[in-house]
C-alpha positions in Angstrom: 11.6 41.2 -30.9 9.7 38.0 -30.2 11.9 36.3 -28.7 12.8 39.2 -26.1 9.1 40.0 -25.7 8.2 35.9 -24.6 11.1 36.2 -22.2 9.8 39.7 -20.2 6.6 37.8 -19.9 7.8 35.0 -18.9 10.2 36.5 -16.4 6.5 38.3 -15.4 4.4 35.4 -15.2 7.4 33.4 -12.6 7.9 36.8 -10.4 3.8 36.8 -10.0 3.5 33.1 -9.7 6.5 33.0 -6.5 5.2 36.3 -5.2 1.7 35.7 -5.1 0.5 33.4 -2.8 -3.6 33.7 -3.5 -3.1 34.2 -7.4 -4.7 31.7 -9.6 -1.3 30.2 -10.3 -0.6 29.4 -6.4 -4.3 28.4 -6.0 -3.9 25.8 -8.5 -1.1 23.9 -7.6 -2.8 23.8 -3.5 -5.9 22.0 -5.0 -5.3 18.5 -4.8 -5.8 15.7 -7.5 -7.9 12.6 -7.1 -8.5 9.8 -9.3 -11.2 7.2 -8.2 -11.6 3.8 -8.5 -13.8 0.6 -7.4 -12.5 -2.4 -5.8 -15.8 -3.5 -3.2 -13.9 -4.6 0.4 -10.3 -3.2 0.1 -7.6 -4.9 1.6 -4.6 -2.8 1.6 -0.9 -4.1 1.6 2.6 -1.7 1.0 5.5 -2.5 -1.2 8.2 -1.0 -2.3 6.5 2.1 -1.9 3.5 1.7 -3.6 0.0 0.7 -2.2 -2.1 -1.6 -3.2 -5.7 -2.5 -2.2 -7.6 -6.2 -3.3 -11.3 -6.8 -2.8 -14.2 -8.5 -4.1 -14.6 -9.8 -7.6 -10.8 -9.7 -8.1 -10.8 -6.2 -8.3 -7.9 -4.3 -7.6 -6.0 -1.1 -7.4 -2.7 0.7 -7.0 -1.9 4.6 -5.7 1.8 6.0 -5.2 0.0 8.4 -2.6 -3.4 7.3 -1.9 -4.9 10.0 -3.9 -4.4 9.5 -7.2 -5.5 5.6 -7.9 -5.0 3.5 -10.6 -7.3 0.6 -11.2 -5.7 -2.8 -12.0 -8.5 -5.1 -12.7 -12.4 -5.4 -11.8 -14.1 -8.8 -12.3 -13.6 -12.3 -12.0 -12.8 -13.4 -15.6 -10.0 -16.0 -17.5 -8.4 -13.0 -18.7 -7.7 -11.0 -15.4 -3.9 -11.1 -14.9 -4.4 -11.7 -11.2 -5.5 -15.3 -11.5 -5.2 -16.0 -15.0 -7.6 -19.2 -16.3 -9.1 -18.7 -12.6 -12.4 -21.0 -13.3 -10.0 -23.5 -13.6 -6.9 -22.9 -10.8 -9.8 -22.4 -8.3 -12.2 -25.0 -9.7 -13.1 -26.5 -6.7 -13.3 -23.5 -5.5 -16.4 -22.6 -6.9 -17.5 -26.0 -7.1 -17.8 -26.0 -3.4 -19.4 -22.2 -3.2 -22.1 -22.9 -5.8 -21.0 -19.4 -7.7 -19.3 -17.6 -10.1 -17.7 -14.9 -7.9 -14.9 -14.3 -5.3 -15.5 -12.1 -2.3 -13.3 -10.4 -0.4 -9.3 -11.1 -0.9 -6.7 -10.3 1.1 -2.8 -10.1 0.3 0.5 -9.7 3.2 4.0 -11.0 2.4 5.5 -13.6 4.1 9.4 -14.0 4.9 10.4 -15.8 1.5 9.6 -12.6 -0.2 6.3 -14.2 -2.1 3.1 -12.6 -1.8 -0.2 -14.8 -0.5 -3.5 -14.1 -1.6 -6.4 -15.0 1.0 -9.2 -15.7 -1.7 -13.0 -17.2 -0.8 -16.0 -17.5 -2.4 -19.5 -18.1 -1.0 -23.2 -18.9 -2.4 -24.9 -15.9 -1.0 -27.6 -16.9 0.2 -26.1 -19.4 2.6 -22.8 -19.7 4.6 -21.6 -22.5 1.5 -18.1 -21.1 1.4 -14.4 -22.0 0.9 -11.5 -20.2 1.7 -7.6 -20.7 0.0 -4.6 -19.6 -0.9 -3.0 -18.3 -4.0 0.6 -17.5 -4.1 2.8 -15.1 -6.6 6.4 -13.9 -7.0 5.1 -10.5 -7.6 2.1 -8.7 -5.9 0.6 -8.3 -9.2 0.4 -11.9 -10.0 -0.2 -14.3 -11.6 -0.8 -15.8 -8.1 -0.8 -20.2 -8.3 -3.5 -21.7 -6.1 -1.9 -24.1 -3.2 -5.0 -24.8 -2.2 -8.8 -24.6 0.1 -7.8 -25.0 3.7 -11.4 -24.1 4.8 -15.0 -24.8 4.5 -18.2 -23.6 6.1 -21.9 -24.7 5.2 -22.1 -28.4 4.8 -24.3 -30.9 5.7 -23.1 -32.8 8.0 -19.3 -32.9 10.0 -17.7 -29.1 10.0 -14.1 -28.3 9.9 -14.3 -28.7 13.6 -15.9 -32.1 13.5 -18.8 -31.2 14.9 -22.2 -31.3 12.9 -22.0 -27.3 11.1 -24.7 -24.9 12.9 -25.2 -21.6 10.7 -26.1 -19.9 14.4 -22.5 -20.6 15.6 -20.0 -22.1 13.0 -18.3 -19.1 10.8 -18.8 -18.4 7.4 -15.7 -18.8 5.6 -15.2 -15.7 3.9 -13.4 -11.8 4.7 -9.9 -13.1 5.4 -7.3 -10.7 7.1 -4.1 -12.1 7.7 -1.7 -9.7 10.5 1.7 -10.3 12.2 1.5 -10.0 15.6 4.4 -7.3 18.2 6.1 -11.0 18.7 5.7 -11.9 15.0 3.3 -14.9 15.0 0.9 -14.5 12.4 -3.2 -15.0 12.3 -5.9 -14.8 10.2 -9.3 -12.9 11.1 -12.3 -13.9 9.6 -16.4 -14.6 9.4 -19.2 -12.7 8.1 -22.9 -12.8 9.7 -23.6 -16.7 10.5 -21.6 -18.0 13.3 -19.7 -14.6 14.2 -15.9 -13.3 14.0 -13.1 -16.1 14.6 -9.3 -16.3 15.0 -7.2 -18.6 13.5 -3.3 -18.6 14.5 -0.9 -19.5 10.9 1.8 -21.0 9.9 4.2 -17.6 8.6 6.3 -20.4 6.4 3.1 -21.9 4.3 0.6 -19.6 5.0 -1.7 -22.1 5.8 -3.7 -22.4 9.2 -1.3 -24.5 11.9 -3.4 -28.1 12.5 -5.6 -28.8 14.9 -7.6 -25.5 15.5 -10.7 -26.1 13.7 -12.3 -22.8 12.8 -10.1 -21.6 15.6 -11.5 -19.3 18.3 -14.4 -17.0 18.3 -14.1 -13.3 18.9 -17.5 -12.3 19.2 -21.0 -12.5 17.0 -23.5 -15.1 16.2 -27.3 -16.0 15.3 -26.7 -14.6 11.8 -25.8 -11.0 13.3 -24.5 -8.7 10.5 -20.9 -8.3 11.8 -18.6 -8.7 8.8 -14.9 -7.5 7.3 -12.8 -8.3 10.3 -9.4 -6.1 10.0 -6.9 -6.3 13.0 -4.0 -3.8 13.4 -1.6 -2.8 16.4 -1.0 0.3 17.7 3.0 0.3 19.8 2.0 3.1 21.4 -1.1 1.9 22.9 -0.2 -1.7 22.9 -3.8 -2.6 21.9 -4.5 -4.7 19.0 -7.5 -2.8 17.1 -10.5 -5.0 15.5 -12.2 -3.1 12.8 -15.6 -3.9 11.9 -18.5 -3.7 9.8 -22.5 -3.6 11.3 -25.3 -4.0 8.7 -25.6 -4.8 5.1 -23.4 -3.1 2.4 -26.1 -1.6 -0.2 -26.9 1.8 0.0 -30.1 0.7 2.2 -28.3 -1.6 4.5 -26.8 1.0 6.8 -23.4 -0.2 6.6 -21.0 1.4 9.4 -17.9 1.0 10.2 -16.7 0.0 14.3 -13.5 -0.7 16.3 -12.9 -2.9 19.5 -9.7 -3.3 21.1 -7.5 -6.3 22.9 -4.2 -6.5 24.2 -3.8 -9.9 22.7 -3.9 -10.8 19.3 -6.6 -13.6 19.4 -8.9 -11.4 22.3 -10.5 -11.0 24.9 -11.9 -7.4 22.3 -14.2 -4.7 24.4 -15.2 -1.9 23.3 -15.2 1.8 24.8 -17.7 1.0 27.6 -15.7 -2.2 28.1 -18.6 -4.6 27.1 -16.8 -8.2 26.1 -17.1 -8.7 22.4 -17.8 -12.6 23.1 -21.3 -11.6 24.3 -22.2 -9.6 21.2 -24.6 -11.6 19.3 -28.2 -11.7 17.5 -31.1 -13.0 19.5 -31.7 -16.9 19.4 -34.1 -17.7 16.7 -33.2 -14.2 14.8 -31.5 -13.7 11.6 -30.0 -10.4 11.4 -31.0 -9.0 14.5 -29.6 -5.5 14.5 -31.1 -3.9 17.9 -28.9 -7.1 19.5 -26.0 -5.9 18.5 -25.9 -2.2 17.4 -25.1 -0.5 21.1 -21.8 -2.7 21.0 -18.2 -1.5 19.7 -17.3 2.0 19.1 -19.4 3.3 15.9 -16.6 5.7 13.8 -18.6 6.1 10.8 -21.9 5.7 8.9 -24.1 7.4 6.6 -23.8 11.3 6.4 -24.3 14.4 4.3 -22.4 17.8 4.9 -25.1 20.4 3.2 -23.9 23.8 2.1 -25.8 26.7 1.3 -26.2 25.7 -2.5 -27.1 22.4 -1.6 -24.0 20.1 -2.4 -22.8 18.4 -0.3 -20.2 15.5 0.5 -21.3 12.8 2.2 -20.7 8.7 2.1 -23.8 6.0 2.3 -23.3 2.6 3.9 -19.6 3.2 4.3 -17.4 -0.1 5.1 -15.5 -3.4 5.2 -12.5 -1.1 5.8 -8.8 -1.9 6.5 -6.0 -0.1 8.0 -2.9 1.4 7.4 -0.3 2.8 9.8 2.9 4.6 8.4 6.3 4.0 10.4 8.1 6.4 8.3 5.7 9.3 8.2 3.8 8.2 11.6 0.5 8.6 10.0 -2.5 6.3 10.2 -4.9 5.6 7.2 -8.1 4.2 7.2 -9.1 2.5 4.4 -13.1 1.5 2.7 -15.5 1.4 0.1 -18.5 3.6 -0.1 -21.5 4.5 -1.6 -23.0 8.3 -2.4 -26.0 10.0 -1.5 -28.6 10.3 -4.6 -25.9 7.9 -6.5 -27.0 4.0 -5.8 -24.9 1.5 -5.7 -22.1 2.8 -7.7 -19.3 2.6 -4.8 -15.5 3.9 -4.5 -12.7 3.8 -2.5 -12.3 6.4 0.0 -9.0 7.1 2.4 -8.9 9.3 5.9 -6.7 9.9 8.2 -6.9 8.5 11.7 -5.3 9.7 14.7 -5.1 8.0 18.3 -7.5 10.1 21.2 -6.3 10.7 24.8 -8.2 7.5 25.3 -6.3 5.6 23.0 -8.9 4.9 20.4 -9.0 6.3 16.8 -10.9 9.0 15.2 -11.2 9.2 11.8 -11.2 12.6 9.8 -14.2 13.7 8.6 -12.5 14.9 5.0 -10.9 12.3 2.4 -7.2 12.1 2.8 -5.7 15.2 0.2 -1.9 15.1 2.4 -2.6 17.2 5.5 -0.7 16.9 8.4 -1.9 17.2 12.4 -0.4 21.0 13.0 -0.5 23.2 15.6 -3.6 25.5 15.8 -4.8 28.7 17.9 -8.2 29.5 19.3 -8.6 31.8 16.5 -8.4 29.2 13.9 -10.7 27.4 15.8 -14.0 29.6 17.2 -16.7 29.9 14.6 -19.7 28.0 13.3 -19.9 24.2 12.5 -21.6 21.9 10.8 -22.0 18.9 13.0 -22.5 15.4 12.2 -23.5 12.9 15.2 -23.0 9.2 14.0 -24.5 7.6 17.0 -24.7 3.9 17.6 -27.7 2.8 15.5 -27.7 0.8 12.3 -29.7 2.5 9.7 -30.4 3.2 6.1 -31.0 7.2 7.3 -28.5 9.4 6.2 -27.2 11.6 9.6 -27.7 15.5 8.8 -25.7 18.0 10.0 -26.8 20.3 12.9 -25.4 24.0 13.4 -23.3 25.2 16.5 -20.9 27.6 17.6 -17.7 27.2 18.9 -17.2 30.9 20.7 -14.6 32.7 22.4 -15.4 32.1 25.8 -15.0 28.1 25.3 -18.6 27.5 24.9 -20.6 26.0 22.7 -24.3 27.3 21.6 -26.3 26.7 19.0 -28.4 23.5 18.1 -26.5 21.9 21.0 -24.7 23.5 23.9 -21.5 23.3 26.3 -18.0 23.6 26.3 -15.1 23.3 24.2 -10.9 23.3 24.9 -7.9 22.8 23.3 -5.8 20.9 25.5 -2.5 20.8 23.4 -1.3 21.6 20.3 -4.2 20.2 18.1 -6.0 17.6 20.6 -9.7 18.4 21.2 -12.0 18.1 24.5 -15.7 18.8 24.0 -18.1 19.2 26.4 -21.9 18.3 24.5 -24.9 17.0 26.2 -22.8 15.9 29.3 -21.1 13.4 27.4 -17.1 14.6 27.1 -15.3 13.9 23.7 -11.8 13.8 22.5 -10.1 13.9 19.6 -8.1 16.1 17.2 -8.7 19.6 15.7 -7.4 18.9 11.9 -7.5 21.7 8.7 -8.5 19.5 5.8 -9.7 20.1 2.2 -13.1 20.6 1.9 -13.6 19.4 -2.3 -17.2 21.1 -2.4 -16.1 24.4 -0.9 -12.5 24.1 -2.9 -10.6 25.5 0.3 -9.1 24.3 3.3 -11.2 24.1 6.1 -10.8 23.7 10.2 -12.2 20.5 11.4 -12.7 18.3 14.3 -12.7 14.7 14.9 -14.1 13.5 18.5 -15.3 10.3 20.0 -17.0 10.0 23.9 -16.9 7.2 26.2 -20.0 5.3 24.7 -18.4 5.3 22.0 -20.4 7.7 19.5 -18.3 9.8 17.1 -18.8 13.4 16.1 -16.9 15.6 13.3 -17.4 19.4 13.0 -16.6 21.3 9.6 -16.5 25.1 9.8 
């Protein structure tokens, strides 16, 4: 009698969980899973399926589908598998840098199958930095040192043989090592100081070829806060893309995240308006002059806060020091950075979106955490409604961008807290019409992880280079 009555209500329990597509059974296995973890500065690198992001502090981290993460290791200590006994295989290392700590690492794979790891470390509170490289048969160490091949912050003769001038010598940290269409590979690198400089490599030691000094300069100077240099190409486009952070990284520094483009590797970079990047610098005589430089480079993301009408909300602080990820097989794109929370500190995670290329070939990023949607098609009727709209602008700033309310009716237009005109000119692609500025981009449905449903959303950028995103 048991055993028959288990098997009627387990026959019952499968017809209502195929059959029913809003029970609590179907509504449970649509609601993605995340895990988090922390590694300040990813770097991101693929193998073998699996991703894997590096940062600061030799943290690191691993995800099979860039939702679920699992952490690998968090601090700069003997015992971390990484680097094991790492005081001493990067003694003079820290010798040089005058500190206990590594910044920001970066790991690529190089034709003999071994995997390089970019590793600095600076003082802090100067441009005293040295860069290296580790090396490793597997991508989760232990990686070997092979040695510093740059320094920055000395007294006296620079790696360029001129006497070192904080104003326009590089700090030697934030490595990003890229393959170029023709398969040369660089190294993109600097932080505040000096700016953002190029170095072309040598893809069979994975060490700087001679004679380049710091290399060339891409843009920044005067102690500007331009940091995290990450370079990726597009095919499509043909542009090489120069992703960049503005501001300091704690959760009053304003951190944002920006793009340029180039059709060459090593530059000239412009941004929307098609300013040269080589211009963009601090003031002489500043340090950390951010009106200089924060009307420059397209501006993706800052600081933001979605509200809803119970007052939660999801929303990032100082978001940044990204990298970048495009897909061959799948054809997405990924954006990848650490971020801080509203109301939470300092206490920072990684965070993944998707990116998608506008009609004018340059990215928008969506405004929801990556949880496996895909661009679809959409109808007008998914799409009219009310939004919450968040307006990053161009400024650098510890405020926290609020949402504003419009509609997106019917007729095309758009009323409410702002006004004018909306279309969808294919099968997902966005063209807005606001304040006599035009913006395009992507119509996306996304999970919403406040709300706990799926959600229609946009994703536009205008020709100044200012990013919206509308959630309904």
């Amino acid at each position: 009698m048991f055993n028959r009555l288990f098997h009627v209500c387990f026959l019952a329990a499968l017809i209502m969980a195929f059959t029913l597509p809003n029970s609590a059974y179907a509504k449970k296995t649509e609601t993605p899973v995340f895990t988090e973890v922390s590694v300040h500065d990813p770097s991101v690198i693929e193998t073998n399926g699996t991703f894997y992001v590096f940062g600061s502090h030799l943290a690191s981290a691993k995800t099979n589908n860039l939702m679920q993460w699992q952490q690998l290791t968090t601090s700069v200590s003997n015992n971390n598998p990484l680097i094991p006994n790492v005081y001493e295989e990067l003694k003079e290392t820290f010798e040089w840098a005058q500190s206990d700590t590594l910044w920001a690492a970066d790991v690529t794979q190089l034709a003999d199958g071994k995997y390089y790891m970019y590793y600095n470390a600076c003082r802090g509170d100067s441009p005293r930095s040295a860069m290296g490289v580790a090396v490793a048969d597997h991508i989760e160490g232990p990686y070997k040192n092979k040695g510093i091949f740059l320094k920055s912050g000395m007294e006296g003769t620079s790696d360029d043989g001129t006497p070192y001038d904080a104003t326009k010598h590089p700090n030697a940290v934030d490595p990003h090592t890229f393959f170029d269409k023709d398969g040369k590979l660089w190294m993109v690198y600097g932080s505040y100081s000096g700016g953002i400089f190029i170095l072309e490599m040598n893809p069979k030691t994975g060490f700087p070829l001679p004679g380049q000094g710091y290399g060339k300069k891409l843009l920044g100077g005067n102690h500007s806060r331009i940091e995290g240099p990450y370079v990726l190409y597009n095919p499509e486009t043909k542009y090489y893309y120069l992703y960049l952070s503005y501001g300091g990284l704690d959760a009053t520094g304003g951190y944002n995240i920006r793009v340029v483009r180039s059709k060459k590797p090593d530059g000239p970079y412009y941004d929307a308006e098609g300013n040269p990047m080589i211009d963009v610098r601090g003031k002489e005589g500043t340090v950390f002059d951010d009106r200089s430089i924060e009307p420059y480079g397209v501006k993706l993301m800052g600081s933001y806060s979605f509200e809803t009408e119970n007052e939660k909300g999801t929303g990032y602080v100082s978001p940044g020091h990204n990298s970048a990820y495009d897909d061959e097989k799948t054809g997405r794109s990924y954006l990848l950075f650490h971020t801080r929370f509203p109301g939470r500190g300092e206490e920072h995670q990684v965070r993944v979106h998707q990116m998608f290329m506008n009609k004018d070939g340059w990215p928008v990023v969506a405004p929801y955490r990556y949880a496996g949607e895909t661009l679809k098609d959409v109808n007008q009727k998914d799409i009219t409604g009310t939004y919450k709209l968040i307006q990053h602008g161009k400024d650098i700033s510890a405020d926290i961008k609020k949402t504003i309310n419009v509609q997106l009716n019917k007729n095309r237009t758009i009323s409410g807290e702002m006004t004018g005109t909306w279309k969808k000119t294919g099968k997902n692609t966005a063209e807005l019409m606001l304040a006599g500025k035009k913006y395009n981009g992507v119509f996306l449905r996304q999970w919403d992880s406040v709300r706990e449903k799926k959600v229609m959303t946009f994703s536009v950028l205008n020709g100044s280079g200012e990013a919206f995103w509308g959630t309904k």
